[in-house]
MARGURO-457615 format. One record per residue (C-alpha): z, x, y; residue in one letter. Coordinates in steps of 0.02 Angstrom, whole numbers, padded with zeros to 5 digits, always signed. Example, Ala and Ser with C-alpha at 12.3 -4.5 7.8 and 13.67 -1.06 7.14 Angstrom:
! residues 2
+00390+00615-00225A;+00357+00684-00053S;
***
This chain:
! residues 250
-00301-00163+00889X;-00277+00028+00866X;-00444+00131+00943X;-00421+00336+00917X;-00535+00430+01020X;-00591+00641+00990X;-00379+00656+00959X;-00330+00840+00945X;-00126+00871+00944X;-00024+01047+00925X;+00129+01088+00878X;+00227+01240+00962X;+00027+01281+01034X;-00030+01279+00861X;-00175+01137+00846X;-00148+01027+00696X;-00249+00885+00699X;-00445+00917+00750X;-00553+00771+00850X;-00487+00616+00757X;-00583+00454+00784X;-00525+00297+00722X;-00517+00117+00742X;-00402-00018+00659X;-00444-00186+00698X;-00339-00351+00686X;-00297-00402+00540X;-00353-00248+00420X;-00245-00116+00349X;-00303+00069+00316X;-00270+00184+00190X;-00237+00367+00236X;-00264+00479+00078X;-00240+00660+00083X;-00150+00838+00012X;-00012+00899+00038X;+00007+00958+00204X;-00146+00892+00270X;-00093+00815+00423X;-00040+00641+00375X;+00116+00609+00437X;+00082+00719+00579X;-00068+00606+00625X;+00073+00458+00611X;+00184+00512+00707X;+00078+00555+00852X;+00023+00373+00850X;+00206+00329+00872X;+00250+00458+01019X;+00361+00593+00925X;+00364+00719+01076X;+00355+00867+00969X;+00170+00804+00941X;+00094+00868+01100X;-00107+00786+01125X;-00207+00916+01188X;-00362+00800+01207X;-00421+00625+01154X;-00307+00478+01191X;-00246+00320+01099X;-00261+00139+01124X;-00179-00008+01068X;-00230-00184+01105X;-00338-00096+01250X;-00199-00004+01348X;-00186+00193+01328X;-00021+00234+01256X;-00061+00402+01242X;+00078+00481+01352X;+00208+00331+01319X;+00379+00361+01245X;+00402+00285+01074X;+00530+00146+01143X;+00398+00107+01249X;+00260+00103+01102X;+00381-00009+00991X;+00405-00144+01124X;+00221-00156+01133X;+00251-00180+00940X;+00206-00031+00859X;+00343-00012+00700X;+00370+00175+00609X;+00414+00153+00429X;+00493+00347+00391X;+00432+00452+00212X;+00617+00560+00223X;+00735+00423+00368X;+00866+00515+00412X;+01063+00490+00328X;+01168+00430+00496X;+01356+00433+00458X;+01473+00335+00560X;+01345+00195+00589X;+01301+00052+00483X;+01163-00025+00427X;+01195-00198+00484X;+01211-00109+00676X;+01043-00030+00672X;+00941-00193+00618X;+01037-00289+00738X;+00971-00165+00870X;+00793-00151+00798X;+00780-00334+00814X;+00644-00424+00898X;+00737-00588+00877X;+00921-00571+00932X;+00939-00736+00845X;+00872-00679+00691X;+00974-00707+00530X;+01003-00529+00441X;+01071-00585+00294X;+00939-00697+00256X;+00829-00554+00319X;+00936-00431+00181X;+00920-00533+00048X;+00740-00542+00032X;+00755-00351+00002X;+00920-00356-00119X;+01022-00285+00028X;+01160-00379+00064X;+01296-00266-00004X;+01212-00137+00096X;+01234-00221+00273X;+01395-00144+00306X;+01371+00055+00223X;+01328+00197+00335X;+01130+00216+00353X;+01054+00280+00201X;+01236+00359+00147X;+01225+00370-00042X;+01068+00266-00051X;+00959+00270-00206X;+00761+00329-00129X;+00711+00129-00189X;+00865+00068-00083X;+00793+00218+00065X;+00630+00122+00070X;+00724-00056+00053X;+00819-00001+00203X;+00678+00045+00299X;+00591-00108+00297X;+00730-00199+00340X;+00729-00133+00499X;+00539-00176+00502X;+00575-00347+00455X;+00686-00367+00596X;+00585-00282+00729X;+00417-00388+00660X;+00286-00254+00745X;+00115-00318+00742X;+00055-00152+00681X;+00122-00033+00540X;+00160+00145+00506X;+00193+00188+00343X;+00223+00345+00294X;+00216+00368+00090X;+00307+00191+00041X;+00310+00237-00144X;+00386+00409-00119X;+00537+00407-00239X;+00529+00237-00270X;+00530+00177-00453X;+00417+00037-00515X;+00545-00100-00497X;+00588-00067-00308X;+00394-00040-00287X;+00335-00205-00342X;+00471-00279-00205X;+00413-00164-00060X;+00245-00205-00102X;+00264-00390-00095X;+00369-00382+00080X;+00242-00253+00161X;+00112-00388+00112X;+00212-00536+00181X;+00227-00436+00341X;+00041-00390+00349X;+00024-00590+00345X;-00094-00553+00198X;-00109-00708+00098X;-00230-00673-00063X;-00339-00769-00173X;-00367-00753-00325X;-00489-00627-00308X;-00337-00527-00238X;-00457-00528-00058X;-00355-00615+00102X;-00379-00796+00105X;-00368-00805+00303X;-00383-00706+00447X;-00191-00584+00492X;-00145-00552+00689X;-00069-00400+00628X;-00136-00240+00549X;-00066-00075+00453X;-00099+00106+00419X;-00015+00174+00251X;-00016+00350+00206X;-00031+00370+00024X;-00027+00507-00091X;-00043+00433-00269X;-00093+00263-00211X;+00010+00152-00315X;+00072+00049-00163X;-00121-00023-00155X;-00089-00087-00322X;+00041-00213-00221X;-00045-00211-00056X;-00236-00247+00011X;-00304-00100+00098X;-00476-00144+00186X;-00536+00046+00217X;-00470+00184+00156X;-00503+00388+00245X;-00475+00550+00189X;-00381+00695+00283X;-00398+00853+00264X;-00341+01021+00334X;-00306+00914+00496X;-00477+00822+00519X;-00535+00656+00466X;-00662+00646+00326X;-00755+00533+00222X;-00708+00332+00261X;-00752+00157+00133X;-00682+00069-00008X;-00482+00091-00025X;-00516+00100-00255X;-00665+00215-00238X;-00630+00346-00129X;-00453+00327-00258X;-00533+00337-00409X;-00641+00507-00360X;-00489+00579-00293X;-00383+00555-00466X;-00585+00612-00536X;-00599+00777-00427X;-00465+00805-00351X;-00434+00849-00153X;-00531+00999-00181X;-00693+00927-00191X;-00643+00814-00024X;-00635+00990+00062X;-00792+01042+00022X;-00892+00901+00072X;-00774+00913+00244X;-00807+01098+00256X;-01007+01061+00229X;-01010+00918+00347X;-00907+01016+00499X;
***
């Protein structure tokens, strides 16, 4: 679904990210581990088309077509969707306006869609105005719900979210991966759709399947494989022994 190829990108002529090769295929999600920054939500919002991201070489695919120099309206009728770490607080416009725009379905019900996340008192406040960082994230998927991408962005979806709020994003990022599990807590049948969540601590894999997980560091793409181990010898190690086997390997 997603295919990265040798992607380098700059910011104000300074490179950032360093031959980046990747590929995401239907129906598996990715976990993107990493320090500080390392690149992460840089890396993300290339993929989406955030002009300040410029691609100095490399190019991106999704479903086959090169999207590389597309805008990011462009990229999210193709049905990329952008799930923000810090969304921006937007007075003077309300929430209820911004779903209805980001819809996918102009029929869709948003109060049925704002009640699955506890949101229906929130339909008519100004963006994020006053927002708790559990009801920041609720808000955010909202709009996700309502646009129904076939691939996610996430950037950080536990940030400042407390345990409570996190068990409900979990469960709703799941839904929308299409991810139904057995009880081996594996997916029980094939998704159309697929994901890539940036995670610092991890705790949202606690709620939501990741199939591979990678490591990023100092703006290049390191070791790749199972989601729980490459967790475990981060939480072990640390990030500093993930830059040393990058630095030994490069």
């Amino acid at each position: 679904m997603l295919l990265i190829e040798n992607l380098s990108v700059s910011i104000d002529g300074k490179e950032i990210l360093h031959s980046i090769n990747l590929e995401i295929k239907e129906g598996e999600t990715h976990a993107l581990f990493g320090p500080n920054g390392s690149g992460k939500t840089s890396f993300l919002m290339t993929i989406m088309g955030f002009p300040d991201y410029q691609v100095t070489e490399g190019r991106i695919l999704f479903r086959g077509q090169d999207i590389t120099n597309k805008s990011i309206n462009e990229r999210a009728k193709l049905g990329l969707g952008f799930m923000f770490q810090r969304p921006p607080t937007i007075a003077g416009v309300r929430t209820r306006q911004l779903v209805e725009l980001c819809a996918n379905d102009k029929s869709a019900n948003i109060e049925e869609l704002a009640k699955q996340l506890n949101l229906q008192n929130f339909l008519d406040r100004d963006i994020n105005r006053g927002f708790s960082g559990g009801e920041i994230k609720r808000a955010e998927l909202l709009q996700l719900l309502a646009q129904n991408p076939d691939f996610l962005l996430l950037d950080e979806p536990e940030s400042g979210v407390d345990l409570e709020n996190l068990a409900l994003i979990g469960r709703i990022i799941n839904n929308m991966l299409c991810s139904e599990m057995n009880f081996n807590n594996k997916r029980s049948q094939p998704s159309p759709k697929a994901g890539l969540i940036i995670t610092h601590t991890g705790y949202i894999l606690d709620y939501v399947s990741a199939d591979i997980g990678h490591v990023l560091c100092h703006g290049r793409l390191g070791c790749s494989g199972t989601p729980s181990v490459i967790l475990a010898n981060i939480r072990k190690m640390g990030y500093e022994e993930c830059i040393k086997c990058l630095l030994k390997t490069s």
